[in-house]
N, CA, C and O atoms as a GROMACS GRO file, in nm:
protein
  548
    1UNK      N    1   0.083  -0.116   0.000
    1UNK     CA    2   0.000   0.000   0.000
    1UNK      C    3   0.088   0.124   0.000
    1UNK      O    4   0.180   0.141   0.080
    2UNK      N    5   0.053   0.212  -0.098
    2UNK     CA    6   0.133   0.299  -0.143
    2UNK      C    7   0.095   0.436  -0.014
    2UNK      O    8  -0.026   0.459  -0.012
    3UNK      N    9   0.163   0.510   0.072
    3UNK     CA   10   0.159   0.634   0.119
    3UNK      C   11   0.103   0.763  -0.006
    3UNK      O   12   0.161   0.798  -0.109
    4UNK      N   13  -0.021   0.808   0.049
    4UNK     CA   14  -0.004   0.927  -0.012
    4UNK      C   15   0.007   1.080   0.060
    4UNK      O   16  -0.038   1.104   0.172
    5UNK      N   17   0.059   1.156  -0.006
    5UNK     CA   18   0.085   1.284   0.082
    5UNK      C   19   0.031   1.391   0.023
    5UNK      O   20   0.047   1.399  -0.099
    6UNK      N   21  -0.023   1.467   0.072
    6UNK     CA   22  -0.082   1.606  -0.018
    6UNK      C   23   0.018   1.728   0.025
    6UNK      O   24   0.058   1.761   0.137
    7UNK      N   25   0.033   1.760  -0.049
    7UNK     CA   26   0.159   1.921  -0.077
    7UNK      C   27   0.050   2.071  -0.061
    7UNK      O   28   0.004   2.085  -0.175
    8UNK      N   29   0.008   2.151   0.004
    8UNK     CA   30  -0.034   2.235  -0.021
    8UNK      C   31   0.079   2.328  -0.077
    8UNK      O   32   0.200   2.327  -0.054
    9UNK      N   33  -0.011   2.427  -0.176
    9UNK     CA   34   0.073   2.514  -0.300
    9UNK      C   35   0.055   2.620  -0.246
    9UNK      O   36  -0.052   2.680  -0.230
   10UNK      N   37   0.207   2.664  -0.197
   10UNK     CA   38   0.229   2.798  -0.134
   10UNK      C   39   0.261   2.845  -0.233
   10UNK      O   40   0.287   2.763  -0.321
   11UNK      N   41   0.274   2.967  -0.263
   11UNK     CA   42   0.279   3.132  -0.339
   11UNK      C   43   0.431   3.171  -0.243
   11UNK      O   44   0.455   3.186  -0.124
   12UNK      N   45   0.531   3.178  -0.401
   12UNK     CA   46   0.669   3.212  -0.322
   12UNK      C   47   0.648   3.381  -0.439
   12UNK      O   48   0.622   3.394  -0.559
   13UNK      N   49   0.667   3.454  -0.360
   13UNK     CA   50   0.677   3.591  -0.458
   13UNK      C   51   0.760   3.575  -0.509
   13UNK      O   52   0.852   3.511  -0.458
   14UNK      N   53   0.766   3.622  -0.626
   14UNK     CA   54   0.842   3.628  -0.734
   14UNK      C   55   0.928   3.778  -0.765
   14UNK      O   56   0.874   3.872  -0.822
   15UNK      N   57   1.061   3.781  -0.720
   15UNK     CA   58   1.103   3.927  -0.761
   15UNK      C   59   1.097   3.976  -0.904
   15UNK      O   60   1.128   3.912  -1.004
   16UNK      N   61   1.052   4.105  -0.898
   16UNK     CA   62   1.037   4.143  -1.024
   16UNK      C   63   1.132   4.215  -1.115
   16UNK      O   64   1.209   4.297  -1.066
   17UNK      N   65   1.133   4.188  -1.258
   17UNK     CA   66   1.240   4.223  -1.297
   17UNK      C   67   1.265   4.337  -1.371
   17UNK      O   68   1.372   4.380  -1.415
   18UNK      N   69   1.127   4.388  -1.381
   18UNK     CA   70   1.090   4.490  -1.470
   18UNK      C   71   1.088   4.634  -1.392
   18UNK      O   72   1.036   4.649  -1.281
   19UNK      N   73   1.156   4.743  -1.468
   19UNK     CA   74   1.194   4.877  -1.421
   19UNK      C   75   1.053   4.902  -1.400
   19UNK      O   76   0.950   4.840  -1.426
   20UNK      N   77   1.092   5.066  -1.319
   20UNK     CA   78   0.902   5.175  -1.305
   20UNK      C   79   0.944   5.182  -1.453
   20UNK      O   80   0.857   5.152  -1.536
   21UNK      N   81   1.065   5.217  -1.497
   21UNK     CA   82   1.013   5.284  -1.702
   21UNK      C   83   0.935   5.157  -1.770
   21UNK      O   84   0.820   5.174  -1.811
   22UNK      N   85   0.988   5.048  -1.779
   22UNK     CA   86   0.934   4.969  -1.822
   22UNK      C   87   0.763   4.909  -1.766
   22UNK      O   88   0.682   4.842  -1.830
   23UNK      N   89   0.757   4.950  -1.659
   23UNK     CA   90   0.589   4.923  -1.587
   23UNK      C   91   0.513   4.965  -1.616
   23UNK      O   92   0.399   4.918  -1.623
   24UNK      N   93   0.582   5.153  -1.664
   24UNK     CA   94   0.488   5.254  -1.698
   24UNK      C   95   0.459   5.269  -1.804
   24UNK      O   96   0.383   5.360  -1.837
   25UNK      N   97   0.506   5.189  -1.884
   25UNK     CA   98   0.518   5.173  -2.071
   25UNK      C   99   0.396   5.026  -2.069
   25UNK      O  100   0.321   5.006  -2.164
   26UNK      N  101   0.399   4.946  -1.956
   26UNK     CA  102   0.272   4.859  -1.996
   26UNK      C  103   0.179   4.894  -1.953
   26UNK      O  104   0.079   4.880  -2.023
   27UNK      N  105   0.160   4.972  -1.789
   27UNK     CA  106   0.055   4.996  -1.776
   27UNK      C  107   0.001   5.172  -1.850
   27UNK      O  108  -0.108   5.226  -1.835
   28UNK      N  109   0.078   5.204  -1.897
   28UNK     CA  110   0.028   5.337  -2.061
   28UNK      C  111  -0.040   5.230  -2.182
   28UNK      O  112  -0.137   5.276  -2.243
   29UNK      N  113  -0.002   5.119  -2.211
   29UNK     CA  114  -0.020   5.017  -2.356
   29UNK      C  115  -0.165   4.971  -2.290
   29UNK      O  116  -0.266   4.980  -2.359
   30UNK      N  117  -0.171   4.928  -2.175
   30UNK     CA  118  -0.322   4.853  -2.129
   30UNK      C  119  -0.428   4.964  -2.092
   30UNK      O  120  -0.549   4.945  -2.097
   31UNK      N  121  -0.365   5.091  -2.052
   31UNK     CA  122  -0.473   5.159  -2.026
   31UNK      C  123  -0.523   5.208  -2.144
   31UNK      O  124  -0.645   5.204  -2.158
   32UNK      N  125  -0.439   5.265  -2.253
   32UNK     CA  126  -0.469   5.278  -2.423
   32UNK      C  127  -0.575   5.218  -2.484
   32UNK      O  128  -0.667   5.276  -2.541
   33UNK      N  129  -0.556   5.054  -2.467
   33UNK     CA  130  -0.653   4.939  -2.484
   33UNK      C  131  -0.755   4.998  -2.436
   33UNK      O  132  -0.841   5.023  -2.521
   34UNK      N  133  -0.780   5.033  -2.322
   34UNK     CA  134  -0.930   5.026  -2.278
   34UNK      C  135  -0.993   5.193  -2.298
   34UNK      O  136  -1.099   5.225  -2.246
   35UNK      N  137  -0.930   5.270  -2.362
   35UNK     CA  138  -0.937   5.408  -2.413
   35UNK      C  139  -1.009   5.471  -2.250
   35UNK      O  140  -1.124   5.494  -2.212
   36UNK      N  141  -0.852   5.480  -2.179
   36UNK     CA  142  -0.857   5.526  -2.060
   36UNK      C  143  -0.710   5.647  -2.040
   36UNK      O  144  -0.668   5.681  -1.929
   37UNK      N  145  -0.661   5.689  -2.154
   37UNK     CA  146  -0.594   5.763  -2.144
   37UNK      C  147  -0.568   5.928  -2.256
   37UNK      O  148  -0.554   5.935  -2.378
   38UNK      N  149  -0.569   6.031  -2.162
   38UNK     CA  150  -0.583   6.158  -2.252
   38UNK      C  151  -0.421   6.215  -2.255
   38UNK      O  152  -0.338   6.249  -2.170
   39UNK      N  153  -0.426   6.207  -2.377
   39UNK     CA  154  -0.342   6.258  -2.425
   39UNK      C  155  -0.246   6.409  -2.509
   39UNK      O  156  -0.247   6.416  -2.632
   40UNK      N  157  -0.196   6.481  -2.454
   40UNK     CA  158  -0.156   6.611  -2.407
   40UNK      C  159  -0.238   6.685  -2.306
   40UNK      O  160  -0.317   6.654  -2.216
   41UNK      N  161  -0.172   6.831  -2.372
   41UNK     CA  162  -0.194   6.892  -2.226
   41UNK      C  163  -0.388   6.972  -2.212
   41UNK      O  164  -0.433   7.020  -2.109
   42UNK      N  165  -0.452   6.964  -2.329
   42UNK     CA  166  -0.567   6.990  -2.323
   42UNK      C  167  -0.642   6.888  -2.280
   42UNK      O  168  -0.718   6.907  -2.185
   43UNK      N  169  -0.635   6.754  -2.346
   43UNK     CA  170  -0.713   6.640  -2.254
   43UNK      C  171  -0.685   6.649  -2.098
   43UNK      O  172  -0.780   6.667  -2.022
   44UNK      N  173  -0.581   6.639  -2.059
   44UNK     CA  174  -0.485   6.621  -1.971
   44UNK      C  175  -0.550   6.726  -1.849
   44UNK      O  176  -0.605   6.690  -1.745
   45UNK      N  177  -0.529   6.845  -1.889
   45UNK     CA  178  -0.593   6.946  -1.813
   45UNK      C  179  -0.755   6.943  -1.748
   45UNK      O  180  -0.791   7.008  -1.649
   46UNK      N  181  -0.851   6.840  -1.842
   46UNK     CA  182  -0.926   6.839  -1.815
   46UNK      C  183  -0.954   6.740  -1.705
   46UNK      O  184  -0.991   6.748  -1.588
   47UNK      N  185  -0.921   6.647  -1.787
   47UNK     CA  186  -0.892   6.487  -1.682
   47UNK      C  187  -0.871   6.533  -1.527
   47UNK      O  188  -0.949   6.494  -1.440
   48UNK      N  189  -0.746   6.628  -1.495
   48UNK     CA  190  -0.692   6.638  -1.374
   48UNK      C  191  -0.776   6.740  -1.354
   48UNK      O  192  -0.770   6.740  -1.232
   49UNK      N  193  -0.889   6.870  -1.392
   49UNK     CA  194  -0.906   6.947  -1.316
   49UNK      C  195  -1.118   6.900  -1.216
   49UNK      O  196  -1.192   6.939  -1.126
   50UNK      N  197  -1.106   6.751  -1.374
   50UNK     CA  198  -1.219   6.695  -1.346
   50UNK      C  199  -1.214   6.598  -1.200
   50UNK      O  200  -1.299   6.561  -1.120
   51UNK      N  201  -1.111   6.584  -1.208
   51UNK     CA  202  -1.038   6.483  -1.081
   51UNK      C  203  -1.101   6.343  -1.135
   51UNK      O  204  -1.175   6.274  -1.065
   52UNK      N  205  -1.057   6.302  -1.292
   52UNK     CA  206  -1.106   6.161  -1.332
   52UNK      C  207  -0.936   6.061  -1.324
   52UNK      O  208  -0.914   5.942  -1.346
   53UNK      N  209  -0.847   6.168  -1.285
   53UNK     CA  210  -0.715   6.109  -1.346
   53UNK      C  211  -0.672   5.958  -1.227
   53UNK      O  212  -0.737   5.953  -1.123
   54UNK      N  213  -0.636   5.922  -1.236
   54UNK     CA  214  -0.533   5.797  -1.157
   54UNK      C  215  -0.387   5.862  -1.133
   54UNK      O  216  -0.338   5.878  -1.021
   55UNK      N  217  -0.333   5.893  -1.238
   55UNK     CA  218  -0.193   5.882  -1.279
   55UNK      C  219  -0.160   6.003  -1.374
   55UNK      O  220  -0.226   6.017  -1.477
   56UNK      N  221  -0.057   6.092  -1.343
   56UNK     CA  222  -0.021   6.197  -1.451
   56UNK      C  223   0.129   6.156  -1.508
   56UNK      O  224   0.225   6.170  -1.433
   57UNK      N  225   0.138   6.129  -1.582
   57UNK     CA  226   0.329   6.126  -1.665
   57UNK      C  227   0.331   6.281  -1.742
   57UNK      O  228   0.238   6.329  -1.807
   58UNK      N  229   0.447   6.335  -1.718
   58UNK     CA  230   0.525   6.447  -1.736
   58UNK      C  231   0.640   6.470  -1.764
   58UNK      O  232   0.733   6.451  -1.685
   59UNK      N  233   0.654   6.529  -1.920
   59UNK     CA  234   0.782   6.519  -1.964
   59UNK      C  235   0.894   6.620  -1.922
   59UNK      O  236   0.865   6.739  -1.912
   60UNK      N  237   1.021   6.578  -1.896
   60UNK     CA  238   1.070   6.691  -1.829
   60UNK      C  239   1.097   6.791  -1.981
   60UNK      O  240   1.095   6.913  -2.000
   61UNK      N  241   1.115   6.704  -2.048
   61UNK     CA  242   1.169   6.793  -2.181
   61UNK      C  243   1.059   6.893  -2.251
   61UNK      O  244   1.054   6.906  -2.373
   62UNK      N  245   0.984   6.953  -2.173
   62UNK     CA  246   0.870   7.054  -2.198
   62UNK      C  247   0.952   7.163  -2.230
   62UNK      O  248   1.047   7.197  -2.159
   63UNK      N  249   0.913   7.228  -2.350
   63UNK     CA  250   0.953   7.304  -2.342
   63UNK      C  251   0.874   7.418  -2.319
   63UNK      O  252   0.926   7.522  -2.359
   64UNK      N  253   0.762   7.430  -2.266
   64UNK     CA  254   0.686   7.557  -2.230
   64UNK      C  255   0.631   7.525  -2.044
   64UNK      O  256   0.539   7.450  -2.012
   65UNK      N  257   0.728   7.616  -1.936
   65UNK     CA  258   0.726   7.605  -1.835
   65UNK      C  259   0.589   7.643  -1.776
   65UNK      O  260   0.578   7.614  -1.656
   66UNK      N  261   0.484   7.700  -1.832
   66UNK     CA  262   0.344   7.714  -1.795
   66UNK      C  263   0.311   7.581  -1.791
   66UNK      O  264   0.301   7.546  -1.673
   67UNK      N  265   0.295   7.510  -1.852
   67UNK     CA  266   0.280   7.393  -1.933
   67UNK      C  267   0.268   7.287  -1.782
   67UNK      O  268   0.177   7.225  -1.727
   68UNK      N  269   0.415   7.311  -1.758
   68UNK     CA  270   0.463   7.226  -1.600
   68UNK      C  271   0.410   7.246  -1.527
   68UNK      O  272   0.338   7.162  -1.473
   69UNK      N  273   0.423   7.407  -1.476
   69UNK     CA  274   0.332   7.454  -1.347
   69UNK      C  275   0.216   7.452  -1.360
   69UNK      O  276   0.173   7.447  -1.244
   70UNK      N  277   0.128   7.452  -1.432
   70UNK     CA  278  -0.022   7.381  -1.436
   70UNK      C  279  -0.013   7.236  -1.406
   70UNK      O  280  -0.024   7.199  -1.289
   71UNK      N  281   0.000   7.179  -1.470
   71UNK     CA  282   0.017   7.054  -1.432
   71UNK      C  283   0.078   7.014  -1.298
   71UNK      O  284  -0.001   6.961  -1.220
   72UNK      N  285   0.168   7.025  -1.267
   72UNK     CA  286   0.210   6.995  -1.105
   72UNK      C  287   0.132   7.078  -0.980
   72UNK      O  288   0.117   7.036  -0.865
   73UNK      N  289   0.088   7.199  -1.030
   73UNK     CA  290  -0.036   7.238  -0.953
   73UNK      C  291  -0.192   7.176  -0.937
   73UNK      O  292  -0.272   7.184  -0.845
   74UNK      N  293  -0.196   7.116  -1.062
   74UNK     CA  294  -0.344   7.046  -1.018
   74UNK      C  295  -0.335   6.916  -1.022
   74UNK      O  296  -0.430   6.844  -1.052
   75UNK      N  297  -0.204   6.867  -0.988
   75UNK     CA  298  -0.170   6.728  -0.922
   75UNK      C  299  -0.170   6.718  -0.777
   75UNK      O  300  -0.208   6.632  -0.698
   76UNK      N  301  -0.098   6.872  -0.765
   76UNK     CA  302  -0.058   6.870  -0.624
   76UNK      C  303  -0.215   6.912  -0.542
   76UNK      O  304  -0.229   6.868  -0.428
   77UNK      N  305  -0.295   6.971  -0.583
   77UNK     CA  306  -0.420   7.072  -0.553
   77UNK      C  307  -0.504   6.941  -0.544
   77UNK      O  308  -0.568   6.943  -0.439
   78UNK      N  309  -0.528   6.815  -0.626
   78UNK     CA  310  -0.601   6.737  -0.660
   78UNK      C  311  -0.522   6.616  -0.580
   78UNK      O  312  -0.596   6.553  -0.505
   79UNK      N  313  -0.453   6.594  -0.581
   79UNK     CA  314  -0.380   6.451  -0.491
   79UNK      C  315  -0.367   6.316  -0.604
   79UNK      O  316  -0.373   6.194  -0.597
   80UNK      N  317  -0.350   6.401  -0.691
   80UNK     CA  318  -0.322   6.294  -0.795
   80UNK      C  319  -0.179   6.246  -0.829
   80UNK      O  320  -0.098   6.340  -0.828
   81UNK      N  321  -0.133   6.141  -0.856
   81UNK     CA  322   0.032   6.082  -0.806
   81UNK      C  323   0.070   6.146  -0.945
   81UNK      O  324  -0.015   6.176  -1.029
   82UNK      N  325   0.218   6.167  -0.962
   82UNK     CA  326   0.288   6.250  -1.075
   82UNK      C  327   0.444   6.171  -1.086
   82UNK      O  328   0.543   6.152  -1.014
   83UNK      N  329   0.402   6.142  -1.206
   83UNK     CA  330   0.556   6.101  -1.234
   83UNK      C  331   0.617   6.178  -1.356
   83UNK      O  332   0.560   6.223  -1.455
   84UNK      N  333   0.759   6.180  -1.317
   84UNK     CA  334   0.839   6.237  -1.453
   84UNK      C  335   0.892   6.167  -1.513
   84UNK      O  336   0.935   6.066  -1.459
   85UNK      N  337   0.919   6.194  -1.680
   85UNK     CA  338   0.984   6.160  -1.764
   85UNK      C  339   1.088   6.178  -1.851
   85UNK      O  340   1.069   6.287  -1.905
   86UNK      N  341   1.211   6.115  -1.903
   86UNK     CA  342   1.290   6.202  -2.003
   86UNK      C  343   1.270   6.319  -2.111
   86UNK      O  344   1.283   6.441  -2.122
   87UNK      N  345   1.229   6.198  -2.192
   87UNK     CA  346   1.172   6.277  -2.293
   87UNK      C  347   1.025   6.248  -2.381
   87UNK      O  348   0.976   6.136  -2.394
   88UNK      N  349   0.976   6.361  -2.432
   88UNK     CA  350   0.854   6.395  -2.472
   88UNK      C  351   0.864   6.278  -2.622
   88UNK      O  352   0.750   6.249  -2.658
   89UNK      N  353   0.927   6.238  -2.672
   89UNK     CA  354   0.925   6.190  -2.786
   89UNK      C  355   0.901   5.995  -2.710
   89UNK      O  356   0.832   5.920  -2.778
   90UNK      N  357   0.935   5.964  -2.638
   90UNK     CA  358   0.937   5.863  -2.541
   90UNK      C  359   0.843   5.864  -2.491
   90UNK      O  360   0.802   5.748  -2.492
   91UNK      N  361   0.769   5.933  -2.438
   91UNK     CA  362   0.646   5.925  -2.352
   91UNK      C  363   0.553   5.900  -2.451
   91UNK      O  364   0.470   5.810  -2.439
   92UNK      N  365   0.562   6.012  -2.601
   92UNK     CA  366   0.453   5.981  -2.684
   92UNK      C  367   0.454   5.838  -2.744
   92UNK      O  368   0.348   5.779  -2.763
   93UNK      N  369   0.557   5.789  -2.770
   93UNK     CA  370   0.543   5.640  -2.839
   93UNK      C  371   0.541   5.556  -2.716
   93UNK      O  372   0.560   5.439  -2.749
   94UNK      N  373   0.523   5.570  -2.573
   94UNK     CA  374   0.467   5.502  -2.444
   94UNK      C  375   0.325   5.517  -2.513
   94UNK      O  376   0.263   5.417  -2.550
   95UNK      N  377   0.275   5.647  -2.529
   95UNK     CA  378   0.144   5.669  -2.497
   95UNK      C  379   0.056   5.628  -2.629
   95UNK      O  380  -0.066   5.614  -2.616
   96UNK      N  381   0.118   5.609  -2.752
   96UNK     CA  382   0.074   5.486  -2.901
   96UNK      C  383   0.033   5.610  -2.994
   96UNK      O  384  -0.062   5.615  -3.073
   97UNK      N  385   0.149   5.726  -2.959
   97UNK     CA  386   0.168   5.861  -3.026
   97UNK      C  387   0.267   5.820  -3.148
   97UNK      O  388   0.369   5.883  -3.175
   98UNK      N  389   0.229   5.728  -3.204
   98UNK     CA  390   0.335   5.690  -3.352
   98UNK      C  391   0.293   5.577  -3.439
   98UNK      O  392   0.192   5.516  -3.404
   99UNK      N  393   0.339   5.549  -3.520
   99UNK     CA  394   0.301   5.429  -3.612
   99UNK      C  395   0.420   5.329  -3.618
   99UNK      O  396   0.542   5.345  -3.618
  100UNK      N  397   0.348   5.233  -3.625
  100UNK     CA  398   0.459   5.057  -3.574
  100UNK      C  399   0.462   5.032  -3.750
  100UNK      O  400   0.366   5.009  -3.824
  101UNK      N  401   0.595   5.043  -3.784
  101UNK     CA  402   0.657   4.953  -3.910
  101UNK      C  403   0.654   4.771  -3.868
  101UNK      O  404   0.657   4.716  -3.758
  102UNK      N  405   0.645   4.701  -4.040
  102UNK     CA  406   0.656   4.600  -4.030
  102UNK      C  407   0.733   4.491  -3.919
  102UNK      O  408   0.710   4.375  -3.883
  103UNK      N  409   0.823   4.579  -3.892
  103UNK     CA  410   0.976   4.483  -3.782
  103UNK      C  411   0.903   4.533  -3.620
  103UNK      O  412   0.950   4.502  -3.510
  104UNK      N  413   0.798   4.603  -3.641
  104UNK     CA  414   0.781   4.632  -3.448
  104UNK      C  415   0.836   4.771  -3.447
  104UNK      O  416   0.779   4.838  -3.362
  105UNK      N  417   0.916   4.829  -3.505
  105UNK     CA  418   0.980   4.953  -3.467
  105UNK      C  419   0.891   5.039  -3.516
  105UNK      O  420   0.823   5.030  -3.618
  106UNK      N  421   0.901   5.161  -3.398
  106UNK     CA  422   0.846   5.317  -3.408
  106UNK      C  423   0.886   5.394  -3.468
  106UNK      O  424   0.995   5.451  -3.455
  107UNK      N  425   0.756   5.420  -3.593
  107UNK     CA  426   0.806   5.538  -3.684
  107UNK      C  427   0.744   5.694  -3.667
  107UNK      O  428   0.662   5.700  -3.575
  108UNK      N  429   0.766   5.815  -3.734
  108UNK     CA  430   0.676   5.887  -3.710
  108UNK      C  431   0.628   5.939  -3.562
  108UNK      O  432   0.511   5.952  -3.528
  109UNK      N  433   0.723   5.960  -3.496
  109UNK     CA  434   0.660   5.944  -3.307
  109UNK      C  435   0.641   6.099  -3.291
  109UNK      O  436   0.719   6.187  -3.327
  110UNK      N  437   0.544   6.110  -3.242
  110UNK     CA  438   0.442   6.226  -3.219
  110UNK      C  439   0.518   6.293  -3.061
  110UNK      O  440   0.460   6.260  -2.957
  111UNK      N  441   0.623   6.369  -3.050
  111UNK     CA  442   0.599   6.400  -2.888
  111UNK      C  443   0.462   6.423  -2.773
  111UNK      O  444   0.368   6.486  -2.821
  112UNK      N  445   0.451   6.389  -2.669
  112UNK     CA  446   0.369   6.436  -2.558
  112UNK      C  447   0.422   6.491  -2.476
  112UNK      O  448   0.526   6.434  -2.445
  113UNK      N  449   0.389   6.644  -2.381
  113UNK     CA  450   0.432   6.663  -2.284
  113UNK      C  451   0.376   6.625  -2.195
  113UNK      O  452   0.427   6.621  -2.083
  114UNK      N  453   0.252   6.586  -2.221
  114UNK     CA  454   0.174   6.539  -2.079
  114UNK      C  455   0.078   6.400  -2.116
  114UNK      O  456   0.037   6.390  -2.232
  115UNK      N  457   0.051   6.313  -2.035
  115UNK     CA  458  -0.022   6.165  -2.068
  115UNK      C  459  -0.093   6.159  -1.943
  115UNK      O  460  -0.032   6.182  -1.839
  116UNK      N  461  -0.211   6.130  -1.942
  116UNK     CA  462  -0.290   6.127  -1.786
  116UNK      C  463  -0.345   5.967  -1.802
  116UNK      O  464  -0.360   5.914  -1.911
  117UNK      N  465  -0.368   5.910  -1.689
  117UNK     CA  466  -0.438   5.781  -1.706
  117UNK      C  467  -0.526   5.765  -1.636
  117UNK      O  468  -0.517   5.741  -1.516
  118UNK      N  469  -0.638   5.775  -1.709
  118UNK     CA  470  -0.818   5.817  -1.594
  118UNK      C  471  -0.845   5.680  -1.609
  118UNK      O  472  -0.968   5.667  -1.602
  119UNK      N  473  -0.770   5.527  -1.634
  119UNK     CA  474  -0.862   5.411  -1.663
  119UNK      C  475  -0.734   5.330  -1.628
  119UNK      O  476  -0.637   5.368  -1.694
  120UNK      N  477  -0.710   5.234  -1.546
  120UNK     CA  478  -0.618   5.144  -1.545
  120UNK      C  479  -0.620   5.077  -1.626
  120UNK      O  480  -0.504   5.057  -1.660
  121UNK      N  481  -0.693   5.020  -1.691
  121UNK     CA  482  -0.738   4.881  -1.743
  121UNK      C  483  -0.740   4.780  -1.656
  121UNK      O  484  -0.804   4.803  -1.554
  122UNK      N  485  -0.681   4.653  -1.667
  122UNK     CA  486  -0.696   4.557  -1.622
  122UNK      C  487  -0.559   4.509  -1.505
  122UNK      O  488  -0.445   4.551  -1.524
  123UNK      N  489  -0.588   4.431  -1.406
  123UNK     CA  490  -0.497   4.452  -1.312
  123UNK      C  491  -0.367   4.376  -1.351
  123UNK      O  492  -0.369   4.279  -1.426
  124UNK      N  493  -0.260   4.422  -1.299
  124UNK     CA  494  -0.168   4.358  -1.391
  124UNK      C  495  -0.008   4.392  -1.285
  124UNK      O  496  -0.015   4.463  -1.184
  125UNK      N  497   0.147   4.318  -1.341
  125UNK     CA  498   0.218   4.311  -1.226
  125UNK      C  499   0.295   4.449  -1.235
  125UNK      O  500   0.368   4.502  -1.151
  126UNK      N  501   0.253   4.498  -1.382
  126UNK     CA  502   0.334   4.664  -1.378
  126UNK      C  503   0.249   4.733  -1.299
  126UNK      O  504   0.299   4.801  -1.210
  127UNK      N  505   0.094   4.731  -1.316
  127UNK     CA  506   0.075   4.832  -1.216
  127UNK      C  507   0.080   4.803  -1.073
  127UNK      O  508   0.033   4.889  -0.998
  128UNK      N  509   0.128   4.699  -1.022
  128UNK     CA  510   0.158   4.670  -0.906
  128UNK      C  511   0.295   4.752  -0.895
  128UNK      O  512   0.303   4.842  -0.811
  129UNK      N  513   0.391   4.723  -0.970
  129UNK     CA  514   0.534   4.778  -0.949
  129UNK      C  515   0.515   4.978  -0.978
  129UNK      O  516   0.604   5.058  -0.950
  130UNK      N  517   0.380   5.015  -1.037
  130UNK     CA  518   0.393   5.153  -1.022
  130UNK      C  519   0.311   5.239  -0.901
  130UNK      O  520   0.306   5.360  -0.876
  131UNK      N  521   0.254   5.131  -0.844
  131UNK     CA  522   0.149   5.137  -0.700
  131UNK      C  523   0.272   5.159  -0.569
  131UNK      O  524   0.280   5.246  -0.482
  132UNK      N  525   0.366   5.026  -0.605
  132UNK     CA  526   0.430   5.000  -0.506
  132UNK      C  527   0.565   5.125  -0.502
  132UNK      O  528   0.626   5.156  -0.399
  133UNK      N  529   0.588   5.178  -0.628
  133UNK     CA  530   0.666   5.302  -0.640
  133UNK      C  531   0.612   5.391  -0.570
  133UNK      O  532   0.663   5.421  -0.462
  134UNK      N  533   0.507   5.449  -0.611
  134UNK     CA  534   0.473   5.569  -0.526
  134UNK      C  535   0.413   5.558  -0.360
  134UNK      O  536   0.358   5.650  -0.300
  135UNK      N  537   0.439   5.425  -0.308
  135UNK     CA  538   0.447   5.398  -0.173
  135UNK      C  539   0.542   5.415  -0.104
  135UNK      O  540   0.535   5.460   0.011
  136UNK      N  541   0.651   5.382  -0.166
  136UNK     CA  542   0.797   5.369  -0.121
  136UNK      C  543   0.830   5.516  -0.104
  136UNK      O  544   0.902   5.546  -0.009
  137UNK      N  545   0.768   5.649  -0.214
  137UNK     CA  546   0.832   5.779  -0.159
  137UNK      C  547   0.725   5.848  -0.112
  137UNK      O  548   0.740   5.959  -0.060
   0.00000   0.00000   0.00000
């Protein structure tokens, strides 16, 4: 007579390997999907003054400093989390501000200075790693 044993299946966390840049580039691609994200600074303005936003990304490479101080004022006024970015040409092809050639590569990339995300989409381990960012500061 054979012994049998039952194993209960523990959950070992898994470290993650993926940057906030890289988290914030999937959870920008999933929220896109679910047409939960406004894009520049007129959507953008509205989103945050409507208080629909989640999430503001902000390019540092703005070049019109009104631009900033609105925006970090009705982040800060509204309690909405704010992250920065390199550059505006980067954020826009985050935000699906360009057209994908045959090989996957970005052509044509539209800069953004500003990307708001009023819609998560669906739950996922980047937006865990961009939850767990703005806990940590």
């Amino acid at each position: 007579m054979a012994d049998t044993v039952e194993v209960a299946a523990v959950e070992v966390p898994v470290a993650s390997t993926m940057t906030v840049e890289e988290a914030l580039q999937d959870v920008l691609r999933r929220s896109l999907k679910h047409d939960g994200l406004a894009r520049g600074i007129r959507e953008a303005v509205k989103a945050l003054d409507r208080r629909e936003a989640h999430l503001c990304v902000l390019a540092q490479s703005c070049d019109e400093k009104e631009y900033v101080r609105l925006v970090e004022a009705l982040c800060a006024e509204h309690g909405i989390r704010l992250i920065k970015v390199e550059d505006n040409k980067k954020l826009g092809e985050m935000a699906g501000l360009c057209k994908i050639d045959r090989d996957g590569n970005a052509r044509k990339v539209v800069g953004a200075s500003v990307v708001v995300v009023k819609d998560w989409g669906e739950e996922s381990e980047a937006l865990n790693i961009i939850l767990e960012y703005f806990k940590s500061q």
